[in-house]
VOGU-306055 format. One record per residue: residue in one letter; x, y, z of N, C-alpha, C in turn; residue number from 1. Coordinates in steps of 0.02 Angstrom, whole numbers, plus 50000, padded with zeros to 5 digits. Example, Ala and Ser with C-alpha at 12.3 -4.5 7.8 and 13.67 -1.06 7.14 Angstrom:
// VOGU-306055
A  50660  49716  50390  50615  49775  50390  50660  49835  50390  1
S  50642  49888  50354  50684  49947  50357  50645  50002  50394  2
This chain:
// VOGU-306055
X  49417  47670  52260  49435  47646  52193  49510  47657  52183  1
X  49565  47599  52141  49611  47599  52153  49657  47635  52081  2
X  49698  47651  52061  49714  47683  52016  49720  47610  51947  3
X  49705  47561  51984  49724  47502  51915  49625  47513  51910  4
X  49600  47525  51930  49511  47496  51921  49483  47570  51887  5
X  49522  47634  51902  49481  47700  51879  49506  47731  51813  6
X  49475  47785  51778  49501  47818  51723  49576  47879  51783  7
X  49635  47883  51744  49689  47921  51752  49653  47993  51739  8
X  49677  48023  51806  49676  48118  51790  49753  48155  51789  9
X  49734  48180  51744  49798  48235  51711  49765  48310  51745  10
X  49826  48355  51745  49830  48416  51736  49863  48431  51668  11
X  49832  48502  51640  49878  48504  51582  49897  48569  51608  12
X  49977  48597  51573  50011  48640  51598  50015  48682  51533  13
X  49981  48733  51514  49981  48773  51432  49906  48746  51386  14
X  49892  48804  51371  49862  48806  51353  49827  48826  51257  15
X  49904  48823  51236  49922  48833  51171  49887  48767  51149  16
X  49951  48728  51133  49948  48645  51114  49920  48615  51156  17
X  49946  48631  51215  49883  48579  51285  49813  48578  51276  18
X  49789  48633  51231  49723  48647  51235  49710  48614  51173  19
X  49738  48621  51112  49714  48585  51042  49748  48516  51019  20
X  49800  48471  51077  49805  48418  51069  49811  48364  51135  21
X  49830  48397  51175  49843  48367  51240  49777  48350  51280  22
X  49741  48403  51288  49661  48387  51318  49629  48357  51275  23
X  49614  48354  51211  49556  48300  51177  49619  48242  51179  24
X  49661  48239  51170  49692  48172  51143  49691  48132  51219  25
X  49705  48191  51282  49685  48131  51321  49615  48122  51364  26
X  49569  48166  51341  49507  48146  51360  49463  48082  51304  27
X  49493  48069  51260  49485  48027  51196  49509  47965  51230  28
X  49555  47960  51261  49598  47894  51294  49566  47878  51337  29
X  49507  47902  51376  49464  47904  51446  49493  47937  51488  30
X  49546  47970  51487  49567  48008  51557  49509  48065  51566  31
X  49516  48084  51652  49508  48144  51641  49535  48202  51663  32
X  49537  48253  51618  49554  48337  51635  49522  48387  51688  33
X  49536  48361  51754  49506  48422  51775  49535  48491  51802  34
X  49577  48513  51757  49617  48564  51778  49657  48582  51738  35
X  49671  48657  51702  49710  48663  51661  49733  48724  51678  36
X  49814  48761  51649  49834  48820  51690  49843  48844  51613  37
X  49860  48891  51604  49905  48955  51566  49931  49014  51599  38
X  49969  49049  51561  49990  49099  51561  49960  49156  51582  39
X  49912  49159  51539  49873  49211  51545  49809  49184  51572  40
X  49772  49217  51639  49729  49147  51668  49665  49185  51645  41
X  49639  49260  51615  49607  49256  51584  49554  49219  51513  42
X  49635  49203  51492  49638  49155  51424  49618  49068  51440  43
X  49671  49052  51506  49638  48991  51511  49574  48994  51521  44
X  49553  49043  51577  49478  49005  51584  49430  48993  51511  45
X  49456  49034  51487  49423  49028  51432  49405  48969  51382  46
X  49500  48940  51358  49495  48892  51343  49452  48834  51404  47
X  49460  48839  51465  49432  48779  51501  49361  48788  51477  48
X  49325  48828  51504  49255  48824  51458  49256  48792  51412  49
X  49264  48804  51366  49272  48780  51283  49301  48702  51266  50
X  49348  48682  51344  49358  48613  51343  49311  48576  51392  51
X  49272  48604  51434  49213  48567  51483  49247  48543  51544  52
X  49314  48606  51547  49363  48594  51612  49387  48647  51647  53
X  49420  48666  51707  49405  48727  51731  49492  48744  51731  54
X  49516  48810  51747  49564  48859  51767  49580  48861  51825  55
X  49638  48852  51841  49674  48877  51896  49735  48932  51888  56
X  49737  48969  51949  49777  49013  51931  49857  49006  51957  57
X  49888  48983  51992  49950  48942  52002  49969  48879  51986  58
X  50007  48878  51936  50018  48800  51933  50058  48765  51979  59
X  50073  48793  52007  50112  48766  52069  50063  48719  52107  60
X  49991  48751  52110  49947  48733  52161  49917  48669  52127  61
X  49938  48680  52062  49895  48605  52024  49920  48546  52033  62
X  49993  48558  52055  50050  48495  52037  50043  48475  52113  63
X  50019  48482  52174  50005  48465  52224  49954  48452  52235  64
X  49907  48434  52198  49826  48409  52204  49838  48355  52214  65
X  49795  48326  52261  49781  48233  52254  49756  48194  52239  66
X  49714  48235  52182  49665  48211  52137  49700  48209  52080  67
X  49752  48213  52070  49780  48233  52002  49846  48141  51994  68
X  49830  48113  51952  49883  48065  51939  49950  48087  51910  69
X  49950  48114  51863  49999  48178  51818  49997  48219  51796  70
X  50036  48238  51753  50042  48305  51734  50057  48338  51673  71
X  50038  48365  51639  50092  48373  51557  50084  48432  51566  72
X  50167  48449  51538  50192  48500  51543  50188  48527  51458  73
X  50169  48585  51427  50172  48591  51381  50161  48668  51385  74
X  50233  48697  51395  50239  48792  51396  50296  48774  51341  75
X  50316  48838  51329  50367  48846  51326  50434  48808  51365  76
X  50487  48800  51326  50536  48765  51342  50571  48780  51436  77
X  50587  48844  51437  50630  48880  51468  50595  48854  51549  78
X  50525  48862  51536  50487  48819  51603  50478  48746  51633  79
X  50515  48726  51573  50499  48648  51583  50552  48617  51649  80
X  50603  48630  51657  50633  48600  51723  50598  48612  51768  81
X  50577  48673  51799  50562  48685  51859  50496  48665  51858  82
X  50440  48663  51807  50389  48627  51815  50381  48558  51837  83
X  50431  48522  51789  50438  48448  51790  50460  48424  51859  84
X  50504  48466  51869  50529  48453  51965  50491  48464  52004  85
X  50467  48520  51994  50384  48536  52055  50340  48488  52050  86
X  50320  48429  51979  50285  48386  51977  50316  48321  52022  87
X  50383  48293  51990  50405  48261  52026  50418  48246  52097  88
X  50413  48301  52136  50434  48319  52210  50365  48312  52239  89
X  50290  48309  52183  50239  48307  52214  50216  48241  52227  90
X  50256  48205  52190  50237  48116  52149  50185  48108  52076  91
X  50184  48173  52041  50165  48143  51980  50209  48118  51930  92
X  50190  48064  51887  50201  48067  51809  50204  48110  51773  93
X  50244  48137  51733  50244  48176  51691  50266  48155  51617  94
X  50204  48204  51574  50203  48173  51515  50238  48255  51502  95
X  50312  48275  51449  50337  48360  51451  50332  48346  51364  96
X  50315  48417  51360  50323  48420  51289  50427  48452  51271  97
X  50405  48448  51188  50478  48447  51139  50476  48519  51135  98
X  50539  48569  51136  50610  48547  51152  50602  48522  51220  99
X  50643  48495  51232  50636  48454  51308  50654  48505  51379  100
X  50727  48535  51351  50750  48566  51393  50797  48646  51375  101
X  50804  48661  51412  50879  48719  51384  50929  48716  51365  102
X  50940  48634  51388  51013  48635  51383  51032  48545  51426  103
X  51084  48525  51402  51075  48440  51428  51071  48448  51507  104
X  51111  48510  51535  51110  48489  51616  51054  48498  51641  105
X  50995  48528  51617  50917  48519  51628  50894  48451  51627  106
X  50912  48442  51575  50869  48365  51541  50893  48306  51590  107
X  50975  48310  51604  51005  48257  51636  50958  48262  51718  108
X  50948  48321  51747  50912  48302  51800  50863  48305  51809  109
X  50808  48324  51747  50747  48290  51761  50751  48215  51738  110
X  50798  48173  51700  50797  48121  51689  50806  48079  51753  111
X  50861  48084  51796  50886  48053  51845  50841  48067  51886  112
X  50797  48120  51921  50761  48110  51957  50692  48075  51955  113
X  50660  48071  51869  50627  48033  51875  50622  47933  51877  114
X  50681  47932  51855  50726  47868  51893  50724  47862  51966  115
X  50751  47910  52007  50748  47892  52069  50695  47889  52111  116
X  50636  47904  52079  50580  47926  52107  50546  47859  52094  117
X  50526  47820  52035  50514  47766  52012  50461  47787  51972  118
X  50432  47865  51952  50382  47883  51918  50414  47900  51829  119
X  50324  47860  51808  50346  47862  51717  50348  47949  51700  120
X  50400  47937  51671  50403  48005  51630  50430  47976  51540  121
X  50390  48028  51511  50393  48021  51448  50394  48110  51408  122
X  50400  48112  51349  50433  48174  51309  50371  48149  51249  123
X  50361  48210  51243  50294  48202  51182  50332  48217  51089  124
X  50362  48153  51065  50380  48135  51003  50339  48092  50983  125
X  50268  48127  50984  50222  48080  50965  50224  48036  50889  126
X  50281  48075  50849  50280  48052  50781  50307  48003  50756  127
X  50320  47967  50826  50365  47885  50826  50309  47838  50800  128
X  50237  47899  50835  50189  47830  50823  50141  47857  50750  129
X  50172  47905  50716  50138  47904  50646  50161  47838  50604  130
X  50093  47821  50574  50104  47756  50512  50149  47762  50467  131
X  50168  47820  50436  50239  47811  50393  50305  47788  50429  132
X  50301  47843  50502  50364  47823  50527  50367  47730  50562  133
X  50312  47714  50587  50313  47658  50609  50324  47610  50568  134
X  50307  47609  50516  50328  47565  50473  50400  47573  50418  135
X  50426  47619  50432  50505  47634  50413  50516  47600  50482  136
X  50507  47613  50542  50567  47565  50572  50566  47488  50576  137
X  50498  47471  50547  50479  47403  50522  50518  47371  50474  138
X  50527  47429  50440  50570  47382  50362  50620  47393  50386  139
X  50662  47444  50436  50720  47440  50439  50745  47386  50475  140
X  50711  47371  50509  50725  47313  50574  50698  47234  50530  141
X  50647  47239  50475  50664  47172  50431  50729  47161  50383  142
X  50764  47222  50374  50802  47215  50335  50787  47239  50270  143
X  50737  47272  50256  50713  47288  50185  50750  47302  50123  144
X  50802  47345  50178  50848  47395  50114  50899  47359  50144  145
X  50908  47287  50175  50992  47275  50176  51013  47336  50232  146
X  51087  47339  50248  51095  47389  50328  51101  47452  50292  147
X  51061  47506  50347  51065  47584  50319  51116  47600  50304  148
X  51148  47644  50282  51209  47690  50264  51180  47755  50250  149
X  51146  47780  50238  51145  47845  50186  51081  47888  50221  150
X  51073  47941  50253  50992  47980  50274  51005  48043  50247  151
X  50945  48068  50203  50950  48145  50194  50876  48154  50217  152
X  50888  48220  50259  50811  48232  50267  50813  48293  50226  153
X  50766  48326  50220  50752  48382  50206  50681  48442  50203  154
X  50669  48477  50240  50606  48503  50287  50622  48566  50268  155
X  50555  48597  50216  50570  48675  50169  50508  48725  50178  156
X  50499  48752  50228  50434  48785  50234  50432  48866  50248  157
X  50382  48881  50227  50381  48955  50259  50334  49001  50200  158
X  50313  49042  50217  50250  49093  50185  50282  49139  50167  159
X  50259  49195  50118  50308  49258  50087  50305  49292  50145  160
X  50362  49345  50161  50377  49381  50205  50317  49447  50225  161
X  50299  49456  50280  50238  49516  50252  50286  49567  50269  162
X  50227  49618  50262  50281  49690  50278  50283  49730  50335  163
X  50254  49690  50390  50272  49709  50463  50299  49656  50480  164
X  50350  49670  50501  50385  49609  50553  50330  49579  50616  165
X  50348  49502  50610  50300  49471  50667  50311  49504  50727  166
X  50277  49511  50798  50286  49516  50858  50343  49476  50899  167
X  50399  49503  50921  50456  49475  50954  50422  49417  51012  168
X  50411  49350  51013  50410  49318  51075  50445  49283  51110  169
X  50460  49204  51148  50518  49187  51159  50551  49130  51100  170
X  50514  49125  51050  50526  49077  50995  50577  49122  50945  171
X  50581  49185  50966  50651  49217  50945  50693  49218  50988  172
X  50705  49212  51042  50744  49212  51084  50781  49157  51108  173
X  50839  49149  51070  50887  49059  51102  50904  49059  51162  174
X  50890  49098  51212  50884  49107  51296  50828  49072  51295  175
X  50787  49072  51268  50719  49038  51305  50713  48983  51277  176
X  50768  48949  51219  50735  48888  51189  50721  48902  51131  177
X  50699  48962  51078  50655  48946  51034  50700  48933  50968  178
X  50676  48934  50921  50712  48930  50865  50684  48840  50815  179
X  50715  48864  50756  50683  48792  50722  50709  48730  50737  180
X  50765  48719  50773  50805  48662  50787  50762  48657  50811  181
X  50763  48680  50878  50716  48640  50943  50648  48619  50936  182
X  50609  48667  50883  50531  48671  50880  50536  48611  50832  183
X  50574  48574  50771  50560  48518  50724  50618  48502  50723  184
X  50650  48505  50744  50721  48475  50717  50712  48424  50776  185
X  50700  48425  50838  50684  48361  50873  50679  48324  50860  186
X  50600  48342  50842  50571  48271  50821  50590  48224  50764  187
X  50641  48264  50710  50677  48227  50673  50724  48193  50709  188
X  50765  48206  50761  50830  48197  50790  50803  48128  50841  189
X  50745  48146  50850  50726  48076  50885  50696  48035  50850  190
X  50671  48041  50787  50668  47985  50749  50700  47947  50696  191
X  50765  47998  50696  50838  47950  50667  50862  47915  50735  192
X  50854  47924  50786  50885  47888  50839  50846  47816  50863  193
X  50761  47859  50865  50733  47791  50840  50761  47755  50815  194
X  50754  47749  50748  50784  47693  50684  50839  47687  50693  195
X  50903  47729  50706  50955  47718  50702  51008  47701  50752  196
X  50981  47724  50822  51017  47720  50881  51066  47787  50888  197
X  51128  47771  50945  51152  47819  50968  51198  47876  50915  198
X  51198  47929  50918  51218  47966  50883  51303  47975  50951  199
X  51366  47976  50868  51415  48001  50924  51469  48040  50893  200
X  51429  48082  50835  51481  48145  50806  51425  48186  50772  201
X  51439  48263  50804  51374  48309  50763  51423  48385  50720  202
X  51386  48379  50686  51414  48457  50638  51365  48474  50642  203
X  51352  48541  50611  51299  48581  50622  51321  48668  50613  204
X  51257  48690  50561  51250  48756  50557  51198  48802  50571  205
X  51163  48855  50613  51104  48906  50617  51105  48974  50605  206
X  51060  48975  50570  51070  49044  50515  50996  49077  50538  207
X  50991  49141  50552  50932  49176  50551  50929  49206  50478  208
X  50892  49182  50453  50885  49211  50381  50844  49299  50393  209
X  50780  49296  50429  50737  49354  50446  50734  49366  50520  210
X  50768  49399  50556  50798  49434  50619  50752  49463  50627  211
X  50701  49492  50582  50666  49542  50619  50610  49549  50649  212
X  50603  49578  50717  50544  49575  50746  50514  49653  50777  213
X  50465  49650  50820  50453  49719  50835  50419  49701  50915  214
X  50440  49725  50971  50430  49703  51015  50363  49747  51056  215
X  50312  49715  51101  50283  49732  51134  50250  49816  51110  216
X  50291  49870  51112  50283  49930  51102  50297  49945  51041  217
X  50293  49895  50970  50311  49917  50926  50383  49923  50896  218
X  50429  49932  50939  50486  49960  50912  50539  49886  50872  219
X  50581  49903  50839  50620  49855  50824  50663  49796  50850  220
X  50655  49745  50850  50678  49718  50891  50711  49676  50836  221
X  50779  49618  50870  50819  49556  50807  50806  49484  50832  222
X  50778  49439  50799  50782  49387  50835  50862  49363  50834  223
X  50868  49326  50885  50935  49282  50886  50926  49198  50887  224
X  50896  49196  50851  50867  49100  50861  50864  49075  50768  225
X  50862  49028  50769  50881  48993  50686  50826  48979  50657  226
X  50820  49021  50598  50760  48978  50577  50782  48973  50497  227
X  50839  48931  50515  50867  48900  50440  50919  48854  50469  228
X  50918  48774  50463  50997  48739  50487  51010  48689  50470  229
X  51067  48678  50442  51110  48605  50437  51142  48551  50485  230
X  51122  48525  50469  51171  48462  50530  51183  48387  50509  231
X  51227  48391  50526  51270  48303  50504  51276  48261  50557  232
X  51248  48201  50563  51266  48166  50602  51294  48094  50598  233
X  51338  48086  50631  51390  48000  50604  51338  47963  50675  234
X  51323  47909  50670  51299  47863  50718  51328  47817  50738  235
X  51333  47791  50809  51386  47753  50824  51366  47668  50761  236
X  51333  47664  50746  51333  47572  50699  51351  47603  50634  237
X  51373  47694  50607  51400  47708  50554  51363  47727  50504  238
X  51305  47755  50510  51259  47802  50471  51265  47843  50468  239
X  51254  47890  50421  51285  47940  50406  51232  47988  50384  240
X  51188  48041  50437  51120  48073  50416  51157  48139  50418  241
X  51103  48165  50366  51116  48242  50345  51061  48262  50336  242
X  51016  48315  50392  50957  48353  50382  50971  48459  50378  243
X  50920  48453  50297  50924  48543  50276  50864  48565  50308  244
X  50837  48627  50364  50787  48641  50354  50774  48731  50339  245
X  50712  48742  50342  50698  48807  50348  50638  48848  50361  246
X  50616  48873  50363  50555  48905  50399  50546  48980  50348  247
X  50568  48976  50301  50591  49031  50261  50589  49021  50192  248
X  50549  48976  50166  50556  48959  50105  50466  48955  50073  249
X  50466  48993  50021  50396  49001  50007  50396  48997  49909  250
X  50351  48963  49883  50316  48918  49932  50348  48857  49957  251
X  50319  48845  50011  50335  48783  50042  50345  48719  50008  252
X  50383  48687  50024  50388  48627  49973  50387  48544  50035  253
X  50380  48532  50093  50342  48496  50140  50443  48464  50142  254
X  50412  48398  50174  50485  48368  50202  50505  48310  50164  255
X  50544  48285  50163  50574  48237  50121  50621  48191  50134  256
X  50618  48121  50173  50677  48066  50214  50682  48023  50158  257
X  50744  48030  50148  50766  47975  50099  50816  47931  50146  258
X  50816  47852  50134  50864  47808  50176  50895  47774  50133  259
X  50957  47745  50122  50982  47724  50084  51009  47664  50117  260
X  51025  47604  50090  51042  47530  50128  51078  47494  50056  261
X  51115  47442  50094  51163  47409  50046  51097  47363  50006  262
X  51041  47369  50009  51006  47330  49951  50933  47367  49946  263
X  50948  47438  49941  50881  47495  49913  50883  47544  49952  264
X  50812  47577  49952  50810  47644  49974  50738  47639  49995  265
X  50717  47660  50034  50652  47704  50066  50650  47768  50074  266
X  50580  47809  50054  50590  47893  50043  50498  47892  50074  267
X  50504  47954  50139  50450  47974  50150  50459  48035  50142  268
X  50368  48071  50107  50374  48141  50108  50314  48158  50150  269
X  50300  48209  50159  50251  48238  50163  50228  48319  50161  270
X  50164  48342  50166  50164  48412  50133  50194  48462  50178  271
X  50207  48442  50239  50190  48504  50282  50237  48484  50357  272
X  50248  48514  50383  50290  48502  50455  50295  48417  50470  273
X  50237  48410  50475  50235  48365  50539  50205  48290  50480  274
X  50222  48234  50495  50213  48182  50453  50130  48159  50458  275
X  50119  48163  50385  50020  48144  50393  50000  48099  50419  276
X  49931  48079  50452  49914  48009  50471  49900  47950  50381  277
X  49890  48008  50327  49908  47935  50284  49984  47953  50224  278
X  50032  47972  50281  50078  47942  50244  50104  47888  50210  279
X  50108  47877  50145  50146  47825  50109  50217  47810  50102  280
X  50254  47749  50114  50327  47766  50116  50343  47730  50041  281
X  50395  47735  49997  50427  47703  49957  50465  47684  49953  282
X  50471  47624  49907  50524  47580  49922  50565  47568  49876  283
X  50644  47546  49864  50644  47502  49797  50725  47489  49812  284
X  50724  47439  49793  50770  47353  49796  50825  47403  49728  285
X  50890  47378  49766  50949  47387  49717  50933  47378  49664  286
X  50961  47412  49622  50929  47379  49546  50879  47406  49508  287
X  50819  47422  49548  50763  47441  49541  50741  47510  49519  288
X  50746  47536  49439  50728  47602  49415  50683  47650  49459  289
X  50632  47600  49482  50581  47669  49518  50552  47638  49587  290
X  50524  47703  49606  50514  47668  49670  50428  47664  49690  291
X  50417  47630  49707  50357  47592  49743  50309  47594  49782  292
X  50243  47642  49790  50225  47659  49843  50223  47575  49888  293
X  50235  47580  49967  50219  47521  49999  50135  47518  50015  294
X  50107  47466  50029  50032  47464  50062  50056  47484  50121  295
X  50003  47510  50147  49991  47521  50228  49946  47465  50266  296
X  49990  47430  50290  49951  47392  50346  49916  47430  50402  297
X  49857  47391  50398  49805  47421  50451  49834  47420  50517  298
X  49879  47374  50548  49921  47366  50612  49946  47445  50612  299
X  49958  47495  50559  50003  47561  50586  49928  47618  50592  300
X  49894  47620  50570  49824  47641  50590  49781  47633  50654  301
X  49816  47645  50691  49781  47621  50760  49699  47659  50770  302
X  49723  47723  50754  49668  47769  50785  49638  47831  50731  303
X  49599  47839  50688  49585  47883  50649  49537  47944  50685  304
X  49583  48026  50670  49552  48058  50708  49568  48130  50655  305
X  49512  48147  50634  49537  48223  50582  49520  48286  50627  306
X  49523  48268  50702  49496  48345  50714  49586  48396  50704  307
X  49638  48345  50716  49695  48383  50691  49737  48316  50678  308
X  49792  48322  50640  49812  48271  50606  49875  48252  50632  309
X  49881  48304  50714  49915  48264  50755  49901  48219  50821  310
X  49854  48225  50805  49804  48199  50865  49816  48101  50849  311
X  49796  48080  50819  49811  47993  50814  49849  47975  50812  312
X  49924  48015  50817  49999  47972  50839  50001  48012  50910  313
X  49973  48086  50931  49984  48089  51024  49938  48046  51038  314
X  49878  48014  51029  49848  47990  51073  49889  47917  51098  315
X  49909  47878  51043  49944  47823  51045  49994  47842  51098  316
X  50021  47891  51097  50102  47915  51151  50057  47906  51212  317
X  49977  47955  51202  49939  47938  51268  49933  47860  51297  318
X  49915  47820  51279  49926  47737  51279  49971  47718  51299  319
X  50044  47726  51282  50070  47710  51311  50105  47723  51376  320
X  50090  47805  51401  50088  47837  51447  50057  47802  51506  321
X  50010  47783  51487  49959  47773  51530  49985  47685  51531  322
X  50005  47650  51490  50032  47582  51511  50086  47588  51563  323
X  50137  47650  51548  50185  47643  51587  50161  47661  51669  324
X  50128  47711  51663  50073  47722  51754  50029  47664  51772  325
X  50029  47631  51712  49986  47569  51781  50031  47499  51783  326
X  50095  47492  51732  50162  47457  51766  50205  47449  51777  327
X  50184  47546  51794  50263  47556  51835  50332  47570  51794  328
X  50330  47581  51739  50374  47596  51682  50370  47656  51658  329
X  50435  47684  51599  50427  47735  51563  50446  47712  51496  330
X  50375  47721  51457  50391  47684  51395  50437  47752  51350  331
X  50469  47707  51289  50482  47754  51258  50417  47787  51194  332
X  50442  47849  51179  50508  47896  51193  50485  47909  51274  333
X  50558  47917  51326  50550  47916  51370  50577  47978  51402  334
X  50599  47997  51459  50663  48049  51489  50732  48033  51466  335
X  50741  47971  51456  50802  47950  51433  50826  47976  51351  336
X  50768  47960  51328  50777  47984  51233  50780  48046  51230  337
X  50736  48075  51286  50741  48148  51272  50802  48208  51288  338
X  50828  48161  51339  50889  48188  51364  50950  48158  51297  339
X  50957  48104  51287  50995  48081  51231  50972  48152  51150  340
X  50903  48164  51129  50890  48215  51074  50934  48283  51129  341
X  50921  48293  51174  50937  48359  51192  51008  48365  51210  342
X  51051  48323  51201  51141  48327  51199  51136  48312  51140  343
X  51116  48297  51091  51128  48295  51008  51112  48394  51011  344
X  51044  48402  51010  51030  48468  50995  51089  48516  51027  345
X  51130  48517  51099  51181  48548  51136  51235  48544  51092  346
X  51235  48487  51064  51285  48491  50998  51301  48519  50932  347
X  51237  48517  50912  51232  48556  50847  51238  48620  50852  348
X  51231  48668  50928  51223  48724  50955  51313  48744  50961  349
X  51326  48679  50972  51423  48689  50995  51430  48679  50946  350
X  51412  48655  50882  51451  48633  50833  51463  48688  50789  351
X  51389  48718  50809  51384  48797  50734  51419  48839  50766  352
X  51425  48860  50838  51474  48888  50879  51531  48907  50868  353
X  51560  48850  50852  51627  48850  50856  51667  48816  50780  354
X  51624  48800  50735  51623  48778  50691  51687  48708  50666  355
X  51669  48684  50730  51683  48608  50737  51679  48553  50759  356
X  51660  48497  50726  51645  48436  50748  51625  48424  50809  357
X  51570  48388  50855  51569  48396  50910  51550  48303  50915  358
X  51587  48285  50976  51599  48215  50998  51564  48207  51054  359
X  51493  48146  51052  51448  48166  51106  51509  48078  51140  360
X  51508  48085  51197  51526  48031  51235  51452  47968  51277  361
X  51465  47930  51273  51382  47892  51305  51427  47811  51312  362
């Protein structure tokens, strides 16, 4: 049986998110999972039980199976090159999760090599394919609001402080990747690029508001990673976006894209991190006192799924994953976008740095 006539097998690499979006979203698509790794391989087996799939204890050994079509990578950041390369060097596809990389000279060569190889690789911004956002780049591309000029985002979350500091892991640590840029600020950064195209001037500020952690044995530990930041970005066609966020703000007050165009405005909110499957966007024409919820066309509803409410825009990313493995393509968001978000993000990192302007070249 030939890979155009059978269901696609994945490995999944983590067992965090791999386990509560990556394995149902792509056993939902018909693939199948027969193999999943973690960290802790106690823990995976566990989860594999519980997903009706089994544990291995090297992932090294998974990415050389020949039963395996690809691969998704979904650890922590800091692992993702050398995973993605061990996949590549084996001949899988790889589907890597957001932040992409450490740093652009990561990103640039897992990008180029999966070019040279001729295998799809793709970056999991599954929120290209939520119905609010899909249909903002609908009106933007009809012209709705006349040409953009104006983006404010704004993303305000976080629970009262308790009175033990959380456990130090690597999501405090900007050596390993973690911090709020990378964990949501992505996926914003790739969906103004979506809509908007290339970004080619960044400002940018990161503030640890709550440093404190307590490591392994208790004792005190500081995070060094942002979980509060500003950033400005000019776009090369002359947009002009400005996103506030925070992870520190209670109560939470959810996210908020306002777009502005020489003939109206569009504003999506929603409650919580990540954009709902029934987001509503609004609209309203120069002139126009108030604004409008739009209908939702059933065309942005592909797939209704409440076991988590990110599951029906990854599965869609799954779809097209799987279009690009059987013709030979890498759809977007691709290695390319992700490497393009991850020299924006290198920027905002140089920009708060040094506290000036940073000029991406492309």
């Amino acid at each position: 049986m030939t890979t155009e006539d059978r269901p696609l097998r994945i490995g999944v690499i983590g067992v965090g998110f791999g386990a509560t979006v990556h394995v149902p979203g792509f056993t939902s698509e018909g693939w199948e999972v027969p193999i999943v790794w973690g960290r802790r391989f106690e823990r995976a087996k566990e989860k594999a039980a519980e997903l009706g799939t089994e544990a291995i204890e090297d992932w090294r050994h998974m990415v050389t199976r020949d039963d395996l079509d690809a691969v998704a990578v979904t650890t922590p950041p800091a692992a993702h090159h050398e995973m993605v390369m061990a996949a590549f060097a084996a001949g899988k596809h790889v589907l890597c999760e957001k932040p992409f990389a450490l740093n652009a000279a990561e990103a640039c060569e897992m990008r180029d090599t999966a070019r040279d190889r001729g295998l799809t690789a793709m970056v999991a911004h599954e929120f290209r394919f939520a119905p609010q956002r899909s249909q903002i780049k609908d009106l933007l591309d009809e012209g709705r609001i006349g040409a953009p000029e104006l983006v404010s985002a704004e993303l305000l979350m976080g629970r009262p402080r308790p009175d033990t500091p959380p456990p130090y892991t690597w999501a405090a640590d900007r050596s390993q990747g973690g911090g709020l840029l990378g964990a949501l600020g992505s996926h914003y950064i790739d969906g103004l690029r979506h809509w908007f195209g290339d970004v080619a001037e960044v400002g940018g500020q990161l503030v640890t508001r709550n440093p404190a952690r307590v490591d392994a044995d208790g004792n005190p530990r500081e995070a060094d990673t942002d979980d509060t930041f500003a950033l400005n970005l000019l776009f090369a066609s002359g947009v002009i976006a400005s996103m506030t966020a925070s992870s520190q703000v209670s109560p939470s007050l959810g996210a908020r894209i306002t777009i502005a165009g020489s003939e109206g405005v569009l504003v999506a909110t929603q409650r919580g991190p990540n954009p709902e499957p029934d987001g509503v966007v609004l609209a309203g024409g120069a002139g126009e006192r108030e604004l409008t919820p739009l209908p939702v066309d059933p065309k942005y509803v592909l797939i209704e799924d409440d076991r988590d409410q990110r599951l029906a825009a990854f599965r869609i990313l799954v779809r097209e994953f799987e279009r690009g493995i059987r013709g030979g393509s890498s759809p977007a968001p691709s290695f390319d976008d992700a490497t393009a978000c991850q020299e924006v993000l290198d920027a905002v990192r140089a920009a708060a740095d040094s506290g000036q302007t940073v000029r991406l070249t492309g």
